[in-house]
C-alpha positions in Angstrom: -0.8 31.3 -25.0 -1.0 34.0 -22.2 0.9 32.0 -19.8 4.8 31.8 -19.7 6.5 28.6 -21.4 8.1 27.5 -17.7 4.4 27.7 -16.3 3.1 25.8 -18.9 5.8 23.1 -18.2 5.4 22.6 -14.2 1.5 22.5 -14.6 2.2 19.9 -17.2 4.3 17.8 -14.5 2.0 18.4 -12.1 -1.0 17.1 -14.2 0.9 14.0 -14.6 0.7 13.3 -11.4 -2.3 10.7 -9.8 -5.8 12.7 -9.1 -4.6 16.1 -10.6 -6.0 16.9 -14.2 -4.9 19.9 -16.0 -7.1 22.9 -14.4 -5.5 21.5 -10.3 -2.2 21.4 -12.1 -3.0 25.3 -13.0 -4.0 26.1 -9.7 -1.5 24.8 -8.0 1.5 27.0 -10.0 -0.6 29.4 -9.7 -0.6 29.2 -5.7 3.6 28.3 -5.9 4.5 30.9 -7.5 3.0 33.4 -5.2 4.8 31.7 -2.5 8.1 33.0 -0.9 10.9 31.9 -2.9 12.5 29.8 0.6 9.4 27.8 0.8 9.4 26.5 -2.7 13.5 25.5 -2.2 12.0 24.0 1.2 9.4 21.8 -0.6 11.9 20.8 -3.6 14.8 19.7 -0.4 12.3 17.7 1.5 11.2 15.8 -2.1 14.9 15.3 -3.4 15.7 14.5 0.2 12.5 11.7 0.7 13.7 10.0 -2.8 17.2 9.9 -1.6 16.5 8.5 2.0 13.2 6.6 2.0 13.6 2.7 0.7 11.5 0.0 1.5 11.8 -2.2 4.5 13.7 -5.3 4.9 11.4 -7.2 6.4 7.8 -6.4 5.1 8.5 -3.9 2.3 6.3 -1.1 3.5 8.7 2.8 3.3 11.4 3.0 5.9 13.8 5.4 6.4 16.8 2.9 7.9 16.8 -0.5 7.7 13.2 -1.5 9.2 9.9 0.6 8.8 7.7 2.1 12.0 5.3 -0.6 12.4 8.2 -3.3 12.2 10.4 -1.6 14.8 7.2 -1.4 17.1 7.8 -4.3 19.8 4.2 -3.6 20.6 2.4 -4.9 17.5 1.5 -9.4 17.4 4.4 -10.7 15.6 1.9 -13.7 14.9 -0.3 -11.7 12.5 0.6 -11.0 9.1 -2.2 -8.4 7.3 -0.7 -8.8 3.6 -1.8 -5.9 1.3 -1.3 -5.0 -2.9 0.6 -2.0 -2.1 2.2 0.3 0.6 -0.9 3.0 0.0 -3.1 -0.4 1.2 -1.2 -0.5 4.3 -1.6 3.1 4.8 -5.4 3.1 4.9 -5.8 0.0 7.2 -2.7 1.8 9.9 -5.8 4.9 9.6 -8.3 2.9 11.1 -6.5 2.0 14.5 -8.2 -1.4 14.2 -5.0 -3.4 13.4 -2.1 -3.8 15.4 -0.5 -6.9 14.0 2.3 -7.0 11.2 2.3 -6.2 7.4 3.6 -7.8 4.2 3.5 -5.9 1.0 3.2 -7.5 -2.4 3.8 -4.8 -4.4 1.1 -5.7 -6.8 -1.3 -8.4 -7.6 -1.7 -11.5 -10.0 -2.9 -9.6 -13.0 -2.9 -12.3 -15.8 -3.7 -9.3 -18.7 -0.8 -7.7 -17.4 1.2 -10.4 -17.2 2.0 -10.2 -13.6 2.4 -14.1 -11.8 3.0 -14.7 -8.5 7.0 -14.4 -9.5 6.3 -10.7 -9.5 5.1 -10.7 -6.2 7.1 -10.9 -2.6 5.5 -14.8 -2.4 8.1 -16.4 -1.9 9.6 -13.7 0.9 6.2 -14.1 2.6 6.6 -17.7 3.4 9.6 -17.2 5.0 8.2 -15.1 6.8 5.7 -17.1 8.0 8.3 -20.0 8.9 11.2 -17.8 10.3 8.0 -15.8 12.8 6.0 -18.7 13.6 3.0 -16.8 11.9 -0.6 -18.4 13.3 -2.7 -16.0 10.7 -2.5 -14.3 7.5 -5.1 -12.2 7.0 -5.1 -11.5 3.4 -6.4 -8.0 2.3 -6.0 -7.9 -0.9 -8.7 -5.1 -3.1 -12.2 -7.1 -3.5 -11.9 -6.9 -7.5 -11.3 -10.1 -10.1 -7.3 -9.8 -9.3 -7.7 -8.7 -5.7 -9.4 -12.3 -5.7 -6.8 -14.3 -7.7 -4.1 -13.5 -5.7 -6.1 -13.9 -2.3 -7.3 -17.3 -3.7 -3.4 -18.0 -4.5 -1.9 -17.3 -1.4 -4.2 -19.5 0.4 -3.6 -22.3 -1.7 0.2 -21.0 -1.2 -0.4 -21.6 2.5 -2.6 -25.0 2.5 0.2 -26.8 3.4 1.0 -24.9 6.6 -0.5 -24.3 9.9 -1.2 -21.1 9.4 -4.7 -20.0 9.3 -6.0 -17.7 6.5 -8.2 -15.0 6.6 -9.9 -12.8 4.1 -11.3 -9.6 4.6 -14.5 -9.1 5.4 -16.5 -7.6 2.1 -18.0 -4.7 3.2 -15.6 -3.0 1.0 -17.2 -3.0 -2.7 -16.9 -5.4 -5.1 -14.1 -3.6 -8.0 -13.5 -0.4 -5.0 -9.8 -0.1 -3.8 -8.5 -0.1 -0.4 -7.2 3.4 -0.4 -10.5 4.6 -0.9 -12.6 2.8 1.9 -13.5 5.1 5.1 -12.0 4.3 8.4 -15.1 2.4 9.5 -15.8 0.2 6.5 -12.1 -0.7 7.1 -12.0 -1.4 10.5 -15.7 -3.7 9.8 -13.6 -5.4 6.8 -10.6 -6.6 9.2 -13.0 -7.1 12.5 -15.4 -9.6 10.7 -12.9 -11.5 8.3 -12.8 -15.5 7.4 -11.1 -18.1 6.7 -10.3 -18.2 2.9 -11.7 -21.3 1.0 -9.3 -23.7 -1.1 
């Protein structure tokens, strides 16, 4: 090996890390470690500072740095609209398209019987409070188009039968099996502008 042992050892952490393989990793120390020494502390304090500070949000579990997150402290956004996503990334990539401008609710994760993950997994049950406690007129669920993206969207409507509350899916001009995160702004902002009603 012509590389030191504690270069080898940051690339490896690095590689571990979601959409870098070994040869980003590389480049990457590579590009640090020609970097003044106060920038690397700077970068290493804001990431030991972000995992000390940022939690997740009472009220809709997207990342807040207090007590609520941006979108729930924003007196502008319809309080009546609940967009209920997989995960925080999910939220993230819908706030990009501009198109949106009601409320959030995060599962964190999906009904993924091979996994083992039921609806007890999920922030359900927080959800219809929500929807009780707000007076919620609409859910739209966005949930990724793929077989578990559909489970729990098909769940959560049969959740909701009961109530008032109208539920929407969606629209899918996202791809079958594709991921939120991944959708451009306009395929997003189509998906949520041409939703409907979710069939029990």
């Amino acid at each position: 090996m012509f590389l030191p042992k504690r270069f080898i050892e940051v690339s490896a952490r690095l590689s571990s890390l979601p959409g870098i393989g070994p040869k980003a990793a590389d480049r990457l120390v590579f590009y640090l470690l020609d970097q003044p020494e106060d920038d690397i502390r700077a970068l290493a304090e804001s990431l030991m500072a972000a995992k000390r500070e940022i939690t997740f949000c009472r009220r809709c579990g997207n990342f807040a740095q207090g007590d609520l997150c941006e979108v729930c402290q924003d007196s502008s956004r319809d309080a009546k609209v609940l967009c209920v996503v997989e995960e925080i990334r999910d939220l993230s990539a819908i706030e990009k398209t501009g198109a949106y401008r009601g409320l959030y609710h995060v599962l964190h994760g999906r009904i993924d019987p091979i996994a083992r993950v039921g609806p007890g997994e999920l922030q359900l049950g927080r959800l219809v409070e929500r929807i009780h406690l707000d007076d919620v007129r609409e859910v739209i669920v966005a949930t990724n188009p793929n077989f578990n993206g559909d489970i729990t969207a098909m769940y959560i409507a049969k959740l909701l039968a009961a109530s008032e509350v109208r539920v929407t899916r969606i629209a899918t001009g996202i791809p079958k099996g594709s991921d939120l995160e991944f959708a451009d702004i306009f395929t997003l902002t189509q998906a949520l502008e041409k939703r409907t009603d979710v069939q029990t």
